[in-house]
ROZA-325631 format. One record per residue (C-alpha): residue number from 0; residue in one letter; y, x, z. Coordinates in Angstrom, 3 decimals, decimal comma, always signed. Layout:
   i aa        Y        X        Z
 NUM  A        Y        X        Z
...
END
This chain:
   i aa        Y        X        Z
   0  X  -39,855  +63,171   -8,074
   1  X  -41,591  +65,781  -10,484
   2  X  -45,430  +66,293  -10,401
   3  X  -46,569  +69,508  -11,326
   4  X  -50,092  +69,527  -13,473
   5  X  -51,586  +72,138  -11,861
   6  X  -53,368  +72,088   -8,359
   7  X  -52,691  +74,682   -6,037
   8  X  -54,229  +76,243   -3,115
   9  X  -53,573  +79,013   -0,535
  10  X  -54,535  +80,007   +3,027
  11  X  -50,944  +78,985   +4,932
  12  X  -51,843  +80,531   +7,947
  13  X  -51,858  +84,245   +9,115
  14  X  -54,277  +86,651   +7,244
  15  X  -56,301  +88,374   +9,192
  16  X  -59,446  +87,590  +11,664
  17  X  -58,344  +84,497  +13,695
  18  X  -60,005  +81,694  +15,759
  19  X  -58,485  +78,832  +13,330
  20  X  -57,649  +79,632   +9,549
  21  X  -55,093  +76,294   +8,231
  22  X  -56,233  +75,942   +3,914
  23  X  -53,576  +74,060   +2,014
  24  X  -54,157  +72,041   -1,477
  25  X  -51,338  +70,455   -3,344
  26  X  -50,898  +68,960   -6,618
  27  X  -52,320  +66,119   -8,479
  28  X  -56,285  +67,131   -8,010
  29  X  -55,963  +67,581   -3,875
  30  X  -58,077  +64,654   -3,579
  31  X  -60,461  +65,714   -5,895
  32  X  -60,977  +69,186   -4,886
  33  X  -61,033  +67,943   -1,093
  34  X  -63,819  +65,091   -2,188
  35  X  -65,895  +67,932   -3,878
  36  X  -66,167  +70,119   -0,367
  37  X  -66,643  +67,346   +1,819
  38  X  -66,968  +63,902   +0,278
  39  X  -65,628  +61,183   +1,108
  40  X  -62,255  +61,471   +1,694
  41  X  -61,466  +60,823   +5,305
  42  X  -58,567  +57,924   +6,241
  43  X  -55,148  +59,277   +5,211
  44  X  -53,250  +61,141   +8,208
  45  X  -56,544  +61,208  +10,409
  46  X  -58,052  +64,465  +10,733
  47  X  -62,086  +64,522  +10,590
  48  X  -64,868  +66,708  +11,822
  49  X  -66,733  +67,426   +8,756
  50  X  -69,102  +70,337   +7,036
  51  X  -67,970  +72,234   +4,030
  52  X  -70,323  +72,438   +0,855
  53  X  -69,984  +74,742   -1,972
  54  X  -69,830  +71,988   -4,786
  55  X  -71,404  +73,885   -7,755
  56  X  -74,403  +75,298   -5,355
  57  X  -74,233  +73,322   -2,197
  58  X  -74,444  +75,918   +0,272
  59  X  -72,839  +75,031   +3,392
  60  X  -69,652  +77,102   +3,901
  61  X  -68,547  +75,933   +6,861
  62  X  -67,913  +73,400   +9,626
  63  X  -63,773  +72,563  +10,390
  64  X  -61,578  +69,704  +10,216
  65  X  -60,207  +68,078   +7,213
  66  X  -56,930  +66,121   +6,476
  67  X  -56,157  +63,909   +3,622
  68  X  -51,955  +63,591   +2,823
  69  X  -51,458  +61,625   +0,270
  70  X  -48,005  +61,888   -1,485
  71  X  -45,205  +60,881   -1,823
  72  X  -45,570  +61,262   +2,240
  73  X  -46,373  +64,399   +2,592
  74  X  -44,741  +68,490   +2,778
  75  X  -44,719  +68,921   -1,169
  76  X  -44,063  +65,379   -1,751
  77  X  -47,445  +65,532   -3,907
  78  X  -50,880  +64,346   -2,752
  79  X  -52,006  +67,414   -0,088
  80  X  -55,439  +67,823   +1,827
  81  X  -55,849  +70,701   +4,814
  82  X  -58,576  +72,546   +5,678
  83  X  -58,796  +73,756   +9,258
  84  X  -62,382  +76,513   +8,971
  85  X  -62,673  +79,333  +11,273
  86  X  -60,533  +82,285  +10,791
  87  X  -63,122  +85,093   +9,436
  88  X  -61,868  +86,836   +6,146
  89  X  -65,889  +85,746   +4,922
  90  X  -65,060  +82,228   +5,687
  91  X  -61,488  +82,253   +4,152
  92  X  -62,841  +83,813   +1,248
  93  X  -65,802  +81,467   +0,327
  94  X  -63,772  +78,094   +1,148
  95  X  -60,813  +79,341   -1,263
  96  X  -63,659  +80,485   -3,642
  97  X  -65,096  +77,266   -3,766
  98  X  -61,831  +75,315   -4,240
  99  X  -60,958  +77,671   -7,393
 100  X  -64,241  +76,231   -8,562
 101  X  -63,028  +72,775   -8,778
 102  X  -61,147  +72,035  -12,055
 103  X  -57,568  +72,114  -12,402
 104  X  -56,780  +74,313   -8,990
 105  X  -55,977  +77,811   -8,530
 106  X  -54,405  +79,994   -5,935
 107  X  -50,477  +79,508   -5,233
 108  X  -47,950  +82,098   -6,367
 109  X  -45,828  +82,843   -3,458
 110  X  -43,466  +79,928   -2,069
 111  X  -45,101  +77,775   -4,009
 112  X  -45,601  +75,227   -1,982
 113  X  -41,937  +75,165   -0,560
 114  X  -40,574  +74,694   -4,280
 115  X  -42,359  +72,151   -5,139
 116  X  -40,981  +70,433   -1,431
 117  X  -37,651  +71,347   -2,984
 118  X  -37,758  +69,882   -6,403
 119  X  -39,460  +66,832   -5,073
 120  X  -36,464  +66,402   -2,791
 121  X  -38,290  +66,737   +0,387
 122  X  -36,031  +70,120   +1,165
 123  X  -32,946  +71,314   +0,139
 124  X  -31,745  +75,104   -0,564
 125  X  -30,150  +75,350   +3,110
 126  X  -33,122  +73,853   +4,421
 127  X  -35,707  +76,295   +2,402
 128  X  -33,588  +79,258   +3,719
 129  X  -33,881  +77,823   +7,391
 130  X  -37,585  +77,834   +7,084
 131  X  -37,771  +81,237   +5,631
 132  X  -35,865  +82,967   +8,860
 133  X  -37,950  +80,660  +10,944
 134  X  -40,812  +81,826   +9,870
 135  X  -39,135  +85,926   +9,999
 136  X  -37,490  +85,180  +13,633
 137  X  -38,742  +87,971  +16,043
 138  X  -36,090  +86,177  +19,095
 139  X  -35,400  +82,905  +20,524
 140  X  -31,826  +82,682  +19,497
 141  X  -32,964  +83,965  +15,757
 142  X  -35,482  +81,070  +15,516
 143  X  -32,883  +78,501  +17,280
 144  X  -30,694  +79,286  +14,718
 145  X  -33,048  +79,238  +11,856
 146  X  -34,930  +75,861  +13,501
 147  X  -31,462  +74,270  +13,272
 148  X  -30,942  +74,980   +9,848
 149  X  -34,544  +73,979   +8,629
 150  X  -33,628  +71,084  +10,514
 151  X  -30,658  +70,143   +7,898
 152  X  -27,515  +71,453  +10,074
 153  X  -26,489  +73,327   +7,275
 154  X  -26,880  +70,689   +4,508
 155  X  -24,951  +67,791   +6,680
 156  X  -21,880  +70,251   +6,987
 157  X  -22,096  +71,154   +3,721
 158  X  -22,777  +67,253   +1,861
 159  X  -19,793  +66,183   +4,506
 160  X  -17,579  +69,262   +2,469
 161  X  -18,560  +67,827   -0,750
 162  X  -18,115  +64,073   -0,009
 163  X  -14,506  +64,809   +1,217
 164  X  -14,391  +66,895   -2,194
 165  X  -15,736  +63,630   -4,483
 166  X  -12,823  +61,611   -2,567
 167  X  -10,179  +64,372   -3,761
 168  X  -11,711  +64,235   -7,377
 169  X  -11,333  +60,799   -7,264
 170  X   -7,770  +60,925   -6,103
 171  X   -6,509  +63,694   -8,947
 172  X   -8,357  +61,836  -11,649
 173  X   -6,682  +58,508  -10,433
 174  X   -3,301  +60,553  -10,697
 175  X   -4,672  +60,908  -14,263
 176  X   -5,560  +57,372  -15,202
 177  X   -2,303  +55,939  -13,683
 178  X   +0,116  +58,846  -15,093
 179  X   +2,713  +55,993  -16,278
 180  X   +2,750  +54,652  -13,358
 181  X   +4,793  +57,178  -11,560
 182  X   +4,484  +56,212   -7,669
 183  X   +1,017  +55,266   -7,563
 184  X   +0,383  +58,714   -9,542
 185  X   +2,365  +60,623   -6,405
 186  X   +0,642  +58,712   -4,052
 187  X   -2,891  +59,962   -5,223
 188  X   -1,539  +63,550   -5,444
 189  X   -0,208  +63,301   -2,125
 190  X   -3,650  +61,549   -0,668
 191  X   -5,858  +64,425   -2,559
 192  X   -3,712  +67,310   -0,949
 193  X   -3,839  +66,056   +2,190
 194  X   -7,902  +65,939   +1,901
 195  X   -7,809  +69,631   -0,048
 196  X   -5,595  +71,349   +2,605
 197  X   -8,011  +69,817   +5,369
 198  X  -11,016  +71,002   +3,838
 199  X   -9,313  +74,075   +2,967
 200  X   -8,962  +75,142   +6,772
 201  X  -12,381  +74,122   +7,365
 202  X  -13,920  +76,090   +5,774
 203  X  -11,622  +78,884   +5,708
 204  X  -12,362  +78,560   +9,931
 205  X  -16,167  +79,091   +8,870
 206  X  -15,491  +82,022   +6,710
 207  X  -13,973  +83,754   +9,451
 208  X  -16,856  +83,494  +11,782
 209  X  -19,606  +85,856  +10,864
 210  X  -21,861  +85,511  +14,077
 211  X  -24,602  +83,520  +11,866
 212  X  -25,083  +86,640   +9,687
 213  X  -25,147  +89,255  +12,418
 214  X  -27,515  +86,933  +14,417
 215  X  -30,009  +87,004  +11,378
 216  X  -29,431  +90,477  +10,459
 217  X  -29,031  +91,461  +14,486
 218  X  -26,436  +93,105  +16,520
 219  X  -26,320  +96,635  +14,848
 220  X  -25,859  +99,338  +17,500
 221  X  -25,116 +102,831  +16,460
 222  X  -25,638 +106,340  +18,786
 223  X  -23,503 +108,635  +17,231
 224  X  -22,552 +112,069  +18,866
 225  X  -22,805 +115,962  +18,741
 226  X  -26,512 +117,797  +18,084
 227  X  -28,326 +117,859  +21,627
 228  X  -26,442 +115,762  +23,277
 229  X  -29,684 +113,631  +23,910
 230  X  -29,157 +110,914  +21,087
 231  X  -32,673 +110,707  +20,209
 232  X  -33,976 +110,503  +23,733
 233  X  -31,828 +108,149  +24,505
 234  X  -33,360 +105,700  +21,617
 235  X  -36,857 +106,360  +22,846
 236  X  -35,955 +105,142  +26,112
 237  X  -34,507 +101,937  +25,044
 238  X  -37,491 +101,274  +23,137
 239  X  -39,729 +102,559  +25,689
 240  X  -41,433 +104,319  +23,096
 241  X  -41,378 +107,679  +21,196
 242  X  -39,633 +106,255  +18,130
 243  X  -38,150 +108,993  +17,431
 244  X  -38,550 +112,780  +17,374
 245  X  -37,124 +114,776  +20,423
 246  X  -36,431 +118,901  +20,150
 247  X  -34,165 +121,595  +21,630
 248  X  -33,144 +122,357  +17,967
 249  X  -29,904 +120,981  +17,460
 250  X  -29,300 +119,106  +14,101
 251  X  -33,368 +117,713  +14,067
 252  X  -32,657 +114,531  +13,015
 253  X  -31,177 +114,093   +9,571
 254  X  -31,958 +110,358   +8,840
 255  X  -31,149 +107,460  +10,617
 256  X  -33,834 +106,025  +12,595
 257  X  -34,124 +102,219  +13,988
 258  X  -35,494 +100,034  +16,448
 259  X  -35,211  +96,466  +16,933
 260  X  -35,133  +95,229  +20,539
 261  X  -35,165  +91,752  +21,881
 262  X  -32,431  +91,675  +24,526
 263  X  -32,138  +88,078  +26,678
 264  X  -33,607  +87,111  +23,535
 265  X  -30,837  +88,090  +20,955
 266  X  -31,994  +90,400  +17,736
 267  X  -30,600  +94,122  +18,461
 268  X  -30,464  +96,799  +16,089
 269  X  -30,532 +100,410  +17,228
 270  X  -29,703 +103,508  +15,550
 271  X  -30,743 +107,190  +15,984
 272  X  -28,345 +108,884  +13,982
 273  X  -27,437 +112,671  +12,889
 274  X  -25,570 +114,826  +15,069
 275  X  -21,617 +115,351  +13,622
 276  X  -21,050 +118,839  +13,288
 277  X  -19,894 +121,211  +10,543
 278  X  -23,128 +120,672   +8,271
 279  X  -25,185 +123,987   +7,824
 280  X  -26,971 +122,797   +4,856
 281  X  -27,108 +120,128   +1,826
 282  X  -29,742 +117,869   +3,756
 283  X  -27,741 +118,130   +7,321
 284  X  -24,237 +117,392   +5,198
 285  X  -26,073 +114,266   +3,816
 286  X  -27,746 +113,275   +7,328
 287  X  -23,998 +113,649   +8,385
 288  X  -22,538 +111,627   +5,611
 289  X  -25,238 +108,390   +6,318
 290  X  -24,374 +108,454   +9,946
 291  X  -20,783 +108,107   +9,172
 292  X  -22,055 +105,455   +6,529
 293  X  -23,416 +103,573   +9,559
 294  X  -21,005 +103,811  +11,609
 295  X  -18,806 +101,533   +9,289
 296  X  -21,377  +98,811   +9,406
 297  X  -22,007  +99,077  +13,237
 298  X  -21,109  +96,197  +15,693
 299  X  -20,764  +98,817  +18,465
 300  X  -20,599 +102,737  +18,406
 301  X  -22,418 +104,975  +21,556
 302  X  -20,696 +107,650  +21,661
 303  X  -23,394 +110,034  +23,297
 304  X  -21,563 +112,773  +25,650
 305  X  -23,254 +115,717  +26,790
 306  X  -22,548 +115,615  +30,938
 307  X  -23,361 +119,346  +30,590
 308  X  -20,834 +120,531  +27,477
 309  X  -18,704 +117,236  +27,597
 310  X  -16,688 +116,107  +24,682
 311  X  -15,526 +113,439  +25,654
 312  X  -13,295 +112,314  +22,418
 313  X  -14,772 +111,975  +18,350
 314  X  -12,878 +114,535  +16,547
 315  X  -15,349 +113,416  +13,320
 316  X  -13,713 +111,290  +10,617
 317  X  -12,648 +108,314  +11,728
 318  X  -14,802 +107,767  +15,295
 319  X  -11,169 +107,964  +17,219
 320  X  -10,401 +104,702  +15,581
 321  X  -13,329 +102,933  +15,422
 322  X  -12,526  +99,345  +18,222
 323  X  -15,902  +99,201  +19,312
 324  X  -16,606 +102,333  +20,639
 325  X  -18,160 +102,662  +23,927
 326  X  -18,796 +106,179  +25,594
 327  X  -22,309 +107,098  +27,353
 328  X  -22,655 +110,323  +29,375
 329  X  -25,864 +111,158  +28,956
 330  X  -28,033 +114,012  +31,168
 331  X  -26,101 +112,958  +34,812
 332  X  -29,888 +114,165  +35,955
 333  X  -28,591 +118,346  +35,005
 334  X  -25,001 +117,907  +36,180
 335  X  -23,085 +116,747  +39,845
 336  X  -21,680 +113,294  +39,467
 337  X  -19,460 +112,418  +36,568
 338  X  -17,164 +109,373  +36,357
 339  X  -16,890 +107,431  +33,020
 340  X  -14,018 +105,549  +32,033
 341  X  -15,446 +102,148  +30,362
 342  X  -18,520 +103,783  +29,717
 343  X  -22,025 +104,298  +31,122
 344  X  -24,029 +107,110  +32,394
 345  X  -27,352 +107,931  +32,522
 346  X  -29,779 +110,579  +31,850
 347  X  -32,225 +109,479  +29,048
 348  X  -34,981 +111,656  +30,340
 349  X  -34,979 +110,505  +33,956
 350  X  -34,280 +106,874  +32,945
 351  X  -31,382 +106,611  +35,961
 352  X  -28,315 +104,279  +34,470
 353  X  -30,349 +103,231  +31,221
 354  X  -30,960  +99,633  +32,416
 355  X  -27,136  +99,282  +33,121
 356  X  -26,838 +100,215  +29,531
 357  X  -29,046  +97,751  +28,205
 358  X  -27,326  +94,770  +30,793
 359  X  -24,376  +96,257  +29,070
 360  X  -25,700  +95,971  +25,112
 361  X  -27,199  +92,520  +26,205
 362  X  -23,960  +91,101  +27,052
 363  X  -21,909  +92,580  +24,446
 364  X  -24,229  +91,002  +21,591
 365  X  -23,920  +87,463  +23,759
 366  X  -20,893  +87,938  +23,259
 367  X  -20,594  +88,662  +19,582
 368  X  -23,412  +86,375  +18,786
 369  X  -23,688  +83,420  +21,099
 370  X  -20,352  +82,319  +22,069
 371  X  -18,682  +78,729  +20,770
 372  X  -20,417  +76,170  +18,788
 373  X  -23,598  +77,606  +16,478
 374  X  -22,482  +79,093  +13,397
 375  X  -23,402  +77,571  +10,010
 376  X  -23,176  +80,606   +7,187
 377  X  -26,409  +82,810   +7,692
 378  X  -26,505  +84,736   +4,063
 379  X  -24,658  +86,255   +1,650
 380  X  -25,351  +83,502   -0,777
 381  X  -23,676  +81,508   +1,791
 382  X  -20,226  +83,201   +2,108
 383  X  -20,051  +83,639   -1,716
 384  X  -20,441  +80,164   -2,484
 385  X  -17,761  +79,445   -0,133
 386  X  -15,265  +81,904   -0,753
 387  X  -15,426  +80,645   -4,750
 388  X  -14,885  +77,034   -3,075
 389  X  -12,058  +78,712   -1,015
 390  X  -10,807  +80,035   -4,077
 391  X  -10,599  +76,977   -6,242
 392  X   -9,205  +74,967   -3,502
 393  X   -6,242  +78,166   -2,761
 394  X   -5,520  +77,420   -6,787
 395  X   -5,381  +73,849   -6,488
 396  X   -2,177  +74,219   -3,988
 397  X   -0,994  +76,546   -6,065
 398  X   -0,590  +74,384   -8,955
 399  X   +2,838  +73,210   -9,312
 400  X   +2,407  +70,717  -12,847
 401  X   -0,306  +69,316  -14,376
 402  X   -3,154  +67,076  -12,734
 403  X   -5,591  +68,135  -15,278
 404  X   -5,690  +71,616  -14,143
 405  X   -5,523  +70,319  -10,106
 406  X   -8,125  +68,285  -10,905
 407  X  -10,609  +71,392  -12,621
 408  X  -10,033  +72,987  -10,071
 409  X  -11,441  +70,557   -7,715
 410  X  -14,740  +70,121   -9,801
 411  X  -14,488  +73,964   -9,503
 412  X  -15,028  +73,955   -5,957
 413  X  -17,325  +71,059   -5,818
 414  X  -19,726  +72,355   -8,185
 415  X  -19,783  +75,690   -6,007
 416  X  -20,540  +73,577   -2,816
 417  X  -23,048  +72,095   -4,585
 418  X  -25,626  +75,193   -5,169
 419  X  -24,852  +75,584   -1,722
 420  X  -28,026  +72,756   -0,673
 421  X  -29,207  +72,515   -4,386
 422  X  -27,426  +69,542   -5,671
 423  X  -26,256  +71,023   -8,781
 424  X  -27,196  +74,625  -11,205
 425  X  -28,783  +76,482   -8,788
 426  X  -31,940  +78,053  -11,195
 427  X  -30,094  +81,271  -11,088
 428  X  -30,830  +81,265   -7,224
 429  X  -33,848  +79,708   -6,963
 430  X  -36,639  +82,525   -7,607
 431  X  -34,840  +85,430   -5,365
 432  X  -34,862  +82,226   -2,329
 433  X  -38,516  +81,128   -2,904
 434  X  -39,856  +85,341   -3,363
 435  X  -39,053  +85,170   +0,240
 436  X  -42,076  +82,839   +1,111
 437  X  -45,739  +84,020   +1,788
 438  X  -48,679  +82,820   -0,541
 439  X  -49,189  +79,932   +1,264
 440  X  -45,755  +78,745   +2,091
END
């Protein structure tokens, strides 16, 4: 348990005019500062009705609840007080301005307070991370996933990987200590392998599945087709807004444009891209070149047909061999009925067939993202610990003679799982993880 000399303070709910504003203190003077506002301190855990005094001038500053969490028990693991005042930016501002005036406290840098819950043990990394996407989750899967991983999901995988790890270690260094002892040496081996090529699988199974990352980053949908042929229409009426901008010209839209939708509450990504034609100009070749761009990183490709000048296959780059591509005839409203093989149509501007397309987009992203049991690696800090785990572990069965190097490798892989939750040289990691945060998080 560390204790940090300075106090800190920040408001840790939403700025902004609200009916409640939630003021958090932490550090070694909590008490103090929460005695000088509104003395005496009220019975730990209990929260109490009291008024709010300036305490240089003694000007009341407000009337609001107060709690007093002493540590070790408490988010930071330090001594905390709370300050529940009503939400007015005046109100914030004097209460915080009064608290600055008490010694030893001053305002919280941002995820402050969700370090210090870290080095005091009362988080790990995983757990940090969770809490960051919970508090960034815009749908109910996106939060479930985050709540589980705030929760500790993560870290229990993760501490089980390791423990099976420390067993292995154990094993290769016996193999070590009884070298002259030549069956009890192979026995150890044999024991450790048996553990490696377990985990090995494991979490070479986990490294396959990718449906935690696309749930936190969403289900990235991309409309690609020829100018005119409605593409930007067609994302205004899935957002059922004017998102983006919608003109006879042909080749308007040079820059990808996105909207995020919540479908049967799953994070989708959609993009308005560039039409693919023969570029007329530097800035339409570029437009060209970053839809293409996207259309390597989509999850699924609309491929936007004109019902009036049909093309029905992508003669652009690679579009004819992209797996997930799905075609839409688009306009049906201009045009005597068209049938589409696998595909949808609609006409963007009447809005007929657009809710089949969005049943459609729901359960193709339930399918990518919510299938099976939930999926543990959410960021690319994740999957690069792991695949240097993987990697250590894939050296260690490729060692043919010598225990010592079996065994490095092994301490390898554990110290990489380790940084995974925090256990072990992670100070590399920890300021880009804890930027994330708000001020009073």
């Amino acid at each position: 348990m560390t204790t940090s000399p300075d106090t800190i303070c920040a408001l840790a709910s939403a700025s902004g005019r609200a009916g409640v504003a939630v003021i958090r203190i932490s550090g070694p003077a909590a008490g103090d500062a929460l005695r000088a506002l509104s003395a005496p301190l009220p019975p730990p855990r209990h929260a109490s009705l009291r008024k709010l005094r300036h305490p240089e001038s003694g000007d009341l500053l407000d009337r609001g609840l107060v709690l007093w969490l002493p540590g070790p028990a408490s988010l930071t693991g330090e001594d905390v007080a709370e300050l529940h005042v009503h939400g007015g930016r005046a109100v914030v501002g004097r209460v915080i301005g009064a608290l600055l005036s008490v010694e030893h406290v001053r305002l919280a840098e941002a995820g402050e307070f969700a370090r210090r819950a870290f080095e005091n043990g009362k988080l790990d990394l995983t757990e940090v991370e969770g809490l960051a996407d919970l508090i960034a989750a815009e749908t109910e899967a996106q939060a479930r996933q985050a709540l589980s991983q705030a929760e500790g999901g993560a870290r229990t995988l993760y501490e089980g990987w390791r423990e099976a790890l420390v067993k292995a270690q154990a094993l290769a260094e016996a193999s070590l200590d009884f070298a002259d002892e030549a069956d009890v040496a192979a026995d150890a081996v044999t024991q450790a392998d048996a553990v490696v090529a377990t985990l090995l699988a494991d979490i070479s199974r986990h490294l396959a599945d990718r449906r935690g990352e696309r749930l936190r980053d969403g289900f990235r949908v991309v409309i690609a087709g020829t100018p005119n042929a409605g593409k930007s229409s067609l994302l205004n009426a899935l957002a059922r807004r004017d998102a983006a901008i919608v003109s006879e010209e042909a080749g308007t839209t040079r820059d990808a444009i996105e909207v995020h939708l919540d479908l049967r509450g799953l994070p989708v990504v959609v993009t308005d891209t560039a039409g693919l034609r023969q570029a007329e100009g530097a800035v339409e070749a570029e437009g060209i070149r970053r839809t293409l761009a996207r259309v390597e990183e989509a999850d699924l490709v609309l491929w936007l047909v004109d019902a009036t000048a049909p093309q029905w296959q992508p003669d652009f780059g690679n579009l004819s061999e992209f797996s997930s591509l799905l075609p839409v005839l688009n306009k049906i409203d201009l045009v005597p009925s068209v049938p589409v093989a696998g595909g949808v149509a609609l006409s963007a501007k009447s809005g007929e067939g657009v809710a089949e397309l969005v049943d459609l987009l729901a359960e193709k992203a339930e399918a990518a993202l919510a299938a099976g049991e939930p999926a543990i690696i959410t960021r690319a800090r994740h999957r690069a610990e792991l695949v240097a785990a993987q990697e250590a572990l894939q050296r260690y069965q490729q060692v043919r003679a010598g225990a010592e190097f079996k065994a490095e490798e092994l301490r390898i892989a554990a110290r990489h799982l380790g940084r995974l939750t925090g256990r072990i040289d992670v100070e590399e990691v920890l300021g880009a993880i804890f930027s994330e945060f708000c001020i009073g998080k």
